[in-house]
N, C-alpha and C positions, 0 to 999 in steps of 0.2 A: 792584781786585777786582770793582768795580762790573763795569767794560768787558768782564772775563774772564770771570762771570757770563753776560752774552749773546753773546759770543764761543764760546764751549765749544758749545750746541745746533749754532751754523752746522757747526763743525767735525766734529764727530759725522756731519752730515749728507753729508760733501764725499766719501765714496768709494759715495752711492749718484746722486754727479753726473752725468751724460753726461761722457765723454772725447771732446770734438770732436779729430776731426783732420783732415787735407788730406784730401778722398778721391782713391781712386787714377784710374789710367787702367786705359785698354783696348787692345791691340793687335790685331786683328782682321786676320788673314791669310787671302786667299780660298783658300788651297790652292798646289797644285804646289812647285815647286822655290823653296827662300830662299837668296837672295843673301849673299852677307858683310857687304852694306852691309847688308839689310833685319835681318838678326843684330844687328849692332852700332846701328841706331837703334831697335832692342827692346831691349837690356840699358843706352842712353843712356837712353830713354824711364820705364825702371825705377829708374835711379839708384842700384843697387846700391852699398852701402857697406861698409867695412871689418868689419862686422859679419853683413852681409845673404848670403842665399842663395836659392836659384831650386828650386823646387818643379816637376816633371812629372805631370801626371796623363795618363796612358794609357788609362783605361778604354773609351774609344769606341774603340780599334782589335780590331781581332780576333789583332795579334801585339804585344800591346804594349811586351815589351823591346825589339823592334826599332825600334817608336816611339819607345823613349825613347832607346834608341840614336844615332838619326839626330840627332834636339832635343840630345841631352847633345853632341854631338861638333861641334857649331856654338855650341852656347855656352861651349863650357868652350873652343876656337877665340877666344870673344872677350871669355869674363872669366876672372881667378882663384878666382872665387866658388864656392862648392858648389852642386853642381845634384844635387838627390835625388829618388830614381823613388821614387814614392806609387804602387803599384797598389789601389787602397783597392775592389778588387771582389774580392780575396782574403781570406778570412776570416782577422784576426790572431790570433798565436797565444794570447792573450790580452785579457780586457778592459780591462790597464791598457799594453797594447801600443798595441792601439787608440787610447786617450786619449793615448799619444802622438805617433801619428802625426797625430791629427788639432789635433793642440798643434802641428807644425810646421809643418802648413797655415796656420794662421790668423797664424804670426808669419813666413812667405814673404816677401819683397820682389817676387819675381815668380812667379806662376804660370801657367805653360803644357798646354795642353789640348791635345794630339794630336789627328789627325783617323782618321777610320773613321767609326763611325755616331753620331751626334747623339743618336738614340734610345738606344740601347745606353748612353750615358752617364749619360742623364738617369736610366734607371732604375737604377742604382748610386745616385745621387746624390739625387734628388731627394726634400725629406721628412726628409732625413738632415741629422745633425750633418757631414756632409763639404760639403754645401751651405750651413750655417749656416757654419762655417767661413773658404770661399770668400769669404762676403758681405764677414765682418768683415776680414779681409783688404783687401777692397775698400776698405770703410770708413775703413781705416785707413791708406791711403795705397799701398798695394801697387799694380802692374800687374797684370791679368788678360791671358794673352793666349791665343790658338787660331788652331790655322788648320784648314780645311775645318767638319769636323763641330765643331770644336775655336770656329769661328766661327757655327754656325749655334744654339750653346747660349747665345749671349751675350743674346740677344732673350727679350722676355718670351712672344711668342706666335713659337715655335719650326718653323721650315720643315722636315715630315720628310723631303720629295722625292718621296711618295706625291702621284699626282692620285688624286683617288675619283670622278671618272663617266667611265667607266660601270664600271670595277672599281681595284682598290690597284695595278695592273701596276707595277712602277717606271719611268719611263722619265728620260737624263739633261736630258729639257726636255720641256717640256707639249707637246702634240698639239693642242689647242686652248683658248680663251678661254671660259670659261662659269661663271658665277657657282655658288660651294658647288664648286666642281672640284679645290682644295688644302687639304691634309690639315695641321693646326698642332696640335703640341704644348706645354703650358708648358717654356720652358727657363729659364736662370737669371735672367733680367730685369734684368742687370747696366749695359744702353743700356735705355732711356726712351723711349717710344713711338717704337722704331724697328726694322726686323725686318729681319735681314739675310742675304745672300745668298749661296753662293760659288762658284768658279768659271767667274765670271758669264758672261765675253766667252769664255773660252775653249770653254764649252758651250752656249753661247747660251739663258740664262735665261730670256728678255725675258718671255717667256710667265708664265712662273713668277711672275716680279717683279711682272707687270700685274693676275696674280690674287691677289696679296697684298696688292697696293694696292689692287684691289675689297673685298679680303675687310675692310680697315681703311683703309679712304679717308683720317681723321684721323691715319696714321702716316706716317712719313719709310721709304719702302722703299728699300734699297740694295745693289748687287751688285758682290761685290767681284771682281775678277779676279785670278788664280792670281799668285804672286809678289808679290802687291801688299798692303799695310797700311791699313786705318781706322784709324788713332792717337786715340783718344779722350779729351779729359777734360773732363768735363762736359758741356753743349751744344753744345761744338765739338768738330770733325774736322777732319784733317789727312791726306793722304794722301799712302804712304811706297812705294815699291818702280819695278817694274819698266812696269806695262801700265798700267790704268786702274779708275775707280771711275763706275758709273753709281747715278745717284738718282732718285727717281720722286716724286711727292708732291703733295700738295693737287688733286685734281682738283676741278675745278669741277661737272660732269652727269656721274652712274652711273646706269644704267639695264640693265634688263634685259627684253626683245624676244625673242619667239622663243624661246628659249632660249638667247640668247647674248648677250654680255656688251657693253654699250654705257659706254665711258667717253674726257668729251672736256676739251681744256681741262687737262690734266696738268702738272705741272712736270718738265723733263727736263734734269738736267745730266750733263755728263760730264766728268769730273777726273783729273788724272795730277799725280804727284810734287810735292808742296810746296803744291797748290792748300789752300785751305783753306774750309769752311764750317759754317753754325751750323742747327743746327732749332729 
């Protein structure tokens, strides 16, 4: 009785515990066309189980059943798992509709972020219980994955594709090198000092990527190219698909002259299928 006595307090105490779990990965697609392979090492990477099911979020596209369209009929191609369209920028018919859609977000095995605009998503999300969500998810062992915009939300300081000098024009790669030239949003900060990029080789980023890494010297920049995966978990990457992955990182002298942007002494790798490395 003695023992139960101070056994009883701990136990009272044990559901206001943390629940550690494994946290999840990332799959980070730069865009374009996905393979069956690149399918099937996103729903491996996931580990879908006889219980699990795969969540789509659409809001960055401008058509997004056809987004989810295209996602649902490659994975439902490579699992028997349920794959459910969330368009959570629709107002539910209810607020206990609501609380359940976003009750099956947070218990996903895999979530999938369609591409269109990165911006357009983040203001759905951002702030929101569909973002707190996302996280715990994460937390909890889930895959996160996106491709294009769907990738460029995963970074904590978000690439919109706007240069600001000398005006927003969009264009699909920078025009030139000049310090304060790239426009960053918060996105969902789900990778750790690392900002990322997409359809890198295919539209030739380089520019882009170089002002990103002036803009945060101390981060890991990286571009992914179309067809191609960052597999993330943890510290380490893994890269899955079709083309390639460039990284940028640690420069040693940034400096700014003129008006234009001086940086020397950078780290530059370039990675294709199976390579692997850590930041």
């Amino acid at each position: 009785m003695k023992n139960l006595r101070f056994l009883l307090p701990l136990l009272l105490l044990l559901p206001a515990l943390p629940m550690w779990a494994q946290p999840g990965k990332l799959f980070i697609i730069g865009g374009g066309a996905r393979s069956p392979e690149l399918i099937q090492d996103m729903v491996a990477t996931a580990g879908l189980g006889p219980r699990d099911y795969a969540v789509v979020l659409p809001m960055a596209s401008a058509e997004p059943e056809a987004s989810f369209a295209s996602i649902a009929g490659q994975l439902r191609a490579a699992t028997p798992r349920p794959v459910l369209y969330l368009n959570l920028a629709r107002p539910a018919a209810s607020a206990r509709r609501r609380r359940q859609q976003i009750d099956s977000l947070r218990h996903a095995r895999l979530i999938f972020i369609t591409g269109g605009d990165q911006d357009r998503f983040m203001r759905v999300v951002a702030g929101t219980p569909i973002e707190t969500a996302i996280r715990a998810a994460y937390a909890g062992g889930a895959t996160v994955a996106g491709t294009s915009a769907g990738a460029a939300v995963m970074s904590r300081h978000m690439i919109t594709g706007r240069e600001l000098l000398p005006d927003t024009t969009y264009h699909e790669t920078f025009r030139k090198l000049q310090p304060g030239n790239i426009e960053f949003k918060p996105g969902l900060g789900l990778i750790d000092s690392v900002i990322v990029d997409q359809h890198f080789i295919r539209r030739s980023r380089y520019n882009r990527l170089i002002s990103a890494l002036a803009a945060y010297p101390g981060f890991t920049c990286v571009g992914i190219d179309e067809g191609t995966a960052l597999v993330v978990q943890g510290r380490r990457a893994r890269i899955s698909g079709v083309s390639q992955v460039v990284r940028l990182a640690r420069p040693v002298g940034l400096r700014t002259a003129g008006g234009l942007l001086r940086l020397q002494d950078a780290e530059l790798s370039i990675y294709a299928d199976g390579d692997t490395f850590e930041w």
